[in-house]
BALOBA-1460 file (C-alpha; in Angstrom, 3 decimals):
// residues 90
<rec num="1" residu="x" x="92.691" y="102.742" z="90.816"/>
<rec num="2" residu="x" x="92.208" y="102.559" z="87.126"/>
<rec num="3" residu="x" x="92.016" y="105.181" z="84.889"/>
<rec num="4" residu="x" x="90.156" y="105.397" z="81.575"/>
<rec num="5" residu="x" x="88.661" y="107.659" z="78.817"/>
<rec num="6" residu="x" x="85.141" y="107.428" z="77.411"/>
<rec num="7" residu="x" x="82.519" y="109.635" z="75.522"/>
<rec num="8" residu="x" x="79.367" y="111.011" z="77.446"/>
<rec num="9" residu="x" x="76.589" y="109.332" z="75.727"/>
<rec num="10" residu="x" x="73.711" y="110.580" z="78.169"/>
<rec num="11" residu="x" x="73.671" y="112.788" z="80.707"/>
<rec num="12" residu="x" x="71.177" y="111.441" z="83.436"/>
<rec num="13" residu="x" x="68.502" y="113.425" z="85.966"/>
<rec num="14" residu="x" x="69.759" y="111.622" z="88.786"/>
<rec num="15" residu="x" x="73.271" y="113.050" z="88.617"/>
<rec num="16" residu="x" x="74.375" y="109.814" z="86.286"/>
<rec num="17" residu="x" x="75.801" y="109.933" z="83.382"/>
<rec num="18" residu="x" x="76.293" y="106.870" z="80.109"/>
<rec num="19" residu="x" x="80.157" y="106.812" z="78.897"/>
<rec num="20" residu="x" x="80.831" y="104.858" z="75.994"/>
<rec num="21" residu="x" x="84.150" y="103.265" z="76.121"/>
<rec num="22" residu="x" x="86.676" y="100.520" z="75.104"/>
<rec num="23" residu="x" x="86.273" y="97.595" z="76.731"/>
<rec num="24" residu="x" x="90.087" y="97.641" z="77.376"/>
<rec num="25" residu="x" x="89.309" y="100.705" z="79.501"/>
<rec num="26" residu="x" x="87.393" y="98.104" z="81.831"/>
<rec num="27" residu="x" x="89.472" y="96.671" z="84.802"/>
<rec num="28" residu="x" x="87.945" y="93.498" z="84.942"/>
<rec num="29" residu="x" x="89.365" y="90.033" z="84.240"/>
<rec num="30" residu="x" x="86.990" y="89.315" z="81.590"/>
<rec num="31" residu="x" x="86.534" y="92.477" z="80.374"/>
<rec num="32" residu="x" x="88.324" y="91.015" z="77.322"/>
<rec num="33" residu="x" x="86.894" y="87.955" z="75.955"/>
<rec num="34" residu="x" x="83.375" y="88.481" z="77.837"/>
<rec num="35" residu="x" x="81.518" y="92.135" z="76.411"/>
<rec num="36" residu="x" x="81.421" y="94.165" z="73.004"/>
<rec num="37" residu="x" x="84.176" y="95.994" z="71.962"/>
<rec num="38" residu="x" x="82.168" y="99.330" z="72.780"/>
<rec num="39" residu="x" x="80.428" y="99.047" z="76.469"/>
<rec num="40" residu="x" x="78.290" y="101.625" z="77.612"/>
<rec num="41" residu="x" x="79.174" y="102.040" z="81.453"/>
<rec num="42" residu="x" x="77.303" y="104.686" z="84.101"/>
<rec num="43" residu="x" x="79.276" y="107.388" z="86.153"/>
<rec num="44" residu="x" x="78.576" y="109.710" z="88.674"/>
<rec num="45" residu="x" x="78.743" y="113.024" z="87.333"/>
<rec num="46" residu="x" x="80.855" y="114.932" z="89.612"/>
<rec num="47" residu="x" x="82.219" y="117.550" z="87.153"/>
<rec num="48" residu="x" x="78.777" y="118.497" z="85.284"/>
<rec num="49" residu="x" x="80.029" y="116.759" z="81.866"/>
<rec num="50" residu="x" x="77.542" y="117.555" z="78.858"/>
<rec num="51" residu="x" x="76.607" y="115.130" z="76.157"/>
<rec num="52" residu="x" x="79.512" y="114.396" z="73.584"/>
<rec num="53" residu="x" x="82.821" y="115.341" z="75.846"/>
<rec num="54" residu="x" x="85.286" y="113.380" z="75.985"/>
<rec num="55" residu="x" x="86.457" y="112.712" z="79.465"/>
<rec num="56" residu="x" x="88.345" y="110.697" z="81.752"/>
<rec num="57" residu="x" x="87.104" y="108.332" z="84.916"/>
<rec num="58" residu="x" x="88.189" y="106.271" z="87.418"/>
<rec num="59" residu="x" x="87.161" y="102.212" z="88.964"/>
<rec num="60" residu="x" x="88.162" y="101.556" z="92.149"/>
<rec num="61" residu="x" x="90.541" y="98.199" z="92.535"/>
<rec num="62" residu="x" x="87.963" y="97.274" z="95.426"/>
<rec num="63" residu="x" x="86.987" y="93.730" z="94.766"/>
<rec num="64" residu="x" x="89.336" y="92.750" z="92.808"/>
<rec num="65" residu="x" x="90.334" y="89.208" z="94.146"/>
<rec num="66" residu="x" x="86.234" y="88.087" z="94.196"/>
<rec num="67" residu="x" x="85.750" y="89.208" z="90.431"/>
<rec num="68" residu="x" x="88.632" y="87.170" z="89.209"/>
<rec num="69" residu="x" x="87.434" y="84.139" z="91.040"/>
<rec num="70" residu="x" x="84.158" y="84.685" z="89.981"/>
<rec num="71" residu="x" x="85.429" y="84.970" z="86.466"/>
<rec num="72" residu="x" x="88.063" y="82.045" z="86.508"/>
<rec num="73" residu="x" x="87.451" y="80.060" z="89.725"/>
<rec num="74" residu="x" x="83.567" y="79.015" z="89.298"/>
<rec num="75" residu="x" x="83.777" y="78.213" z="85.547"/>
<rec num="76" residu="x" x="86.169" y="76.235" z="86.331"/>
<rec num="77" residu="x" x="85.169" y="74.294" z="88.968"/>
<rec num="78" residu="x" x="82.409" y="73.604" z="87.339"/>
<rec num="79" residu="x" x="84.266" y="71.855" z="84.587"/>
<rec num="80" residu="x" x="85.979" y="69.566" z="87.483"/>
<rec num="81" residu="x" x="82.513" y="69.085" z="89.366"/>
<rec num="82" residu="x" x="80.829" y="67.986" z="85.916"/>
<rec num="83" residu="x" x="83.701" y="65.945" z="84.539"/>
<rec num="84" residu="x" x="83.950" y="63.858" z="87.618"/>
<rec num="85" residu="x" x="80.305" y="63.427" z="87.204"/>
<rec num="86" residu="x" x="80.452" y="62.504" z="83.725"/>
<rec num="87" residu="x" x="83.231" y="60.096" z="84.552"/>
<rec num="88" residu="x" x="81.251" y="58.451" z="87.514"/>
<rec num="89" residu="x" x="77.855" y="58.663" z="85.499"/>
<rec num="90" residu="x" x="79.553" y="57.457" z="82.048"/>
C-alpha cells in the first residue's frame, strides 16, 4: 500500500472527496511520463475532511502486475505487430 499527501479540492455529496496531488504521489507505472504534474484524484471520505486540508491517503497495490503491462506490454507489442507489418507490407 502506497501512501501519499494531497489537498482537498472538493468535498463531494456522495461521501467523495477531489485531492489535488503530485503525480509522484500516484503508484502507477506511468504516472510519470503519462499525466500533469498536478492530478486531481477522488477519495472516499472516511475521516470527514473539509475543503483546503491537507491530508494523507492510501492506493491499494491490487493490480499492480495488469497496469504495468497495460502500460509497457501493449505499446509495445504494438510496435512489434506494426513493424513486422511494415516490413512484410514495405
Amino acid at each position: 500500500m502506497r501512501t501519499g499527501t494531497g489537498v482537498i479540492e472538493e468535498v463531494c455529496a456522495d461521501g467523495l472527496v477531489k485531492i489535488q496531488t503530485n503525480r509522484s504521489n500516484l503508484y502507477s507505472p506511468c504516472s510519470d511520463s503519462m499525466c500533469a504534474d498536478n492530478v486531481v484524484i477522488d477519495a472516499v471520505n472516511t475521516i470527514g475532511a473539509k475543503k483546503g486540508q491537507f491530508v494523507q491517503f492510501n492506493i491499494p497495490d491490487a493490480g499492480m502486475g495488469v497496469k504495468g503491462i497495460v502500460c509497457f506490454g501493449v505499446p509495445l507489442l504494438l510496435i512489434i505487430v506494426f513493424g513486422i507489418i511494415g516490413y512484410i507490407l514495405g
